[in-house]
N, C-alpha and C positions, 0 to 999 in steps of 0.2 A: 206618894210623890207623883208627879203629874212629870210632865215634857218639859212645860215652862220651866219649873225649877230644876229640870236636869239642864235646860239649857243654861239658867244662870248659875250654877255649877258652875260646869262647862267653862262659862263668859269669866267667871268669878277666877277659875284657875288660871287662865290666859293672860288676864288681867290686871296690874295691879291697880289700886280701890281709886288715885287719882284719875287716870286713866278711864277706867270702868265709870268714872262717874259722868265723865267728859264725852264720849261716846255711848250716853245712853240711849238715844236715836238709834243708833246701828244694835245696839243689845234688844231694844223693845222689840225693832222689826224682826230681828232675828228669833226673838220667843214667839212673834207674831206666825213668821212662817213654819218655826218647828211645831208649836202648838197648834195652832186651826189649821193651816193646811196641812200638813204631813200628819194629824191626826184626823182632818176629813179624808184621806183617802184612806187611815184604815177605818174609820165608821163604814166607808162605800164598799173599802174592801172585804167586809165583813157582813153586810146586810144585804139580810133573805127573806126580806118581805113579800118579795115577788115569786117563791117558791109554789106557793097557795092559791098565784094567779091563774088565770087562763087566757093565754091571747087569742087578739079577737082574731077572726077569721071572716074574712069576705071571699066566696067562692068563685065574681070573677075577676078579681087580682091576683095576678102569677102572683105577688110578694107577699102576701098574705093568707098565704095557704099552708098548711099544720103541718108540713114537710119545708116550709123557707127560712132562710136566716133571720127576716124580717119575724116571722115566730116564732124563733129561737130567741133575739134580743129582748121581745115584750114578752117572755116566758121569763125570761131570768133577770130584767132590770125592772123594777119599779120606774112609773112614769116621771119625767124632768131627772132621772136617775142620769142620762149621758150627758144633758147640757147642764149639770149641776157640776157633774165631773168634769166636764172642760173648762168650765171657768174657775174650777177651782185649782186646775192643773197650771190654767194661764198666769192666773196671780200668782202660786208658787212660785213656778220658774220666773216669773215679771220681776217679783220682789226678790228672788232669788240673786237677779243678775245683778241689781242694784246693789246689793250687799258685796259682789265679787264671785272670782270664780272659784275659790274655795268652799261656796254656799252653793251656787249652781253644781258646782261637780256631788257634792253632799244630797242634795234634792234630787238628782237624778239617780244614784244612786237610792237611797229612798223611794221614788215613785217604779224602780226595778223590784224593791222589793214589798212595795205593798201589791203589785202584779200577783207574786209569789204567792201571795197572803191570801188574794182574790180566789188564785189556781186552787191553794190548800184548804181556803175556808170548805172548797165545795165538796174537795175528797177526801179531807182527812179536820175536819171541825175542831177535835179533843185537841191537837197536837198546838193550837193559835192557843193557847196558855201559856206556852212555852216560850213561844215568838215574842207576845206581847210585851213582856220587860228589856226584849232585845230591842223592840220597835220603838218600844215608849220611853226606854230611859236612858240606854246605852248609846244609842245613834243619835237623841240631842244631844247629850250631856258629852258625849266626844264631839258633834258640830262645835257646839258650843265655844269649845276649847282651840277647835281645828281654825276655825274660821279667823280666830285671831291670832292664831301663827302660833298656837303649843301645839306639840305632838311629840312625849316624852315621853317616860317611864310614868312619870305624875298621874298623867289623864290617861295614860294607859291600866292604872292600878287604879283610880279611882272608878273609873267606869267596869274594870272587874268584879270590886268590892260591890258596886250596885247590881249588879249582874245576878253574883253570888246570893247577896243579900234578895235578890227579886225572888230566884231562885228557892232560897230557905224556906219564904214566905210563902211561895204558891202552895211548895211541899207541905207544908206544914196546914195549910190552908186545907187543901184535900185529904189529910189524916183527920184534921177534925171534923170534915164532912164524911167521911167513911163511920164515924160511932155514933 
């Protein structure tokens, strides 16, 4: 299961099917921003291509010398890595607002927590298995629902069930990579 389809979950439970058919503008955008943006900033949040780098160093610029921020940021971001993440941050929140403040309140939460993701990919790698079904199924697949005005026991048990379900599957995943 991908984000898109948690998000139309989500859309699907909030909704009924007259309705959902008749707003499908507001449901596409909405799979739009939960899937490509809120999954590009965990691909950003995640990628350490620039691990291997070495930034360049020019000995007579203060900001380029192998003690400055300046190389620290080309240490740890692949190039076009910052203005790839601001415009992707801009369209979120852009297409966010448009949808409502139930979407923006949701996205920014979300871009809180792909931060998080950013902080843990670097200290702690193994534990983003765990994250991942929370990030990618659990947070559309409630947008999804949220955004159109459910927030009951419903989408609260159905997004557990996937949760659980993610859960099973990782577990189960890594006993078969253990034999």
């Amino acid at each position: 299961m991908s984000a898109a389809w948690a998000t139309l979950i989500g859309a699907a439970l909030a909704l009924p099917w007259p309705v959902l058919r008749e707003r499908w503008v507001d449901v596409a955008l909405l799979v739009g921003v939960t899937d490509v943006f809120w999954g590009g900033w965990w691909e950003m949040a995640t990628w350490h291509v620039a691990r291997t780098r070495e930034p360049a160093r020019i000995p007579y610029l203060p900001y380029m010398r192998a003690s400055s921020p300046w190389a620290f940021v080309q240490a740890h971001f692949p190039p076009g890595f910052l203005s790839a993440w601001a415009v992707v941050t801009a369209l979120a929140f852009l297409l966010s607002a448009r949808l409502g403040p139930r979407l923006l309140w949701m996205t920014f939460v979300v871009f809180v927590v792909a931060g998080f993701v950013w902080w843990l990919s670097w200290i702690e790698p193994g534990r983003l298995r765990w994250i991942r079904p929370l990030y990618g199924l659990v947070l559309p697949l409630w947008t999804g629902g949220y955004v159109f005005g459910r927030e009951d026991g419903v989408l609260a048990g159905v997004a557990g069930a996937v949760l659980i379900s993610a859960y099973v599957w990782e577990w189960a995943h890594a006993k078969l990579a253990e034999e």
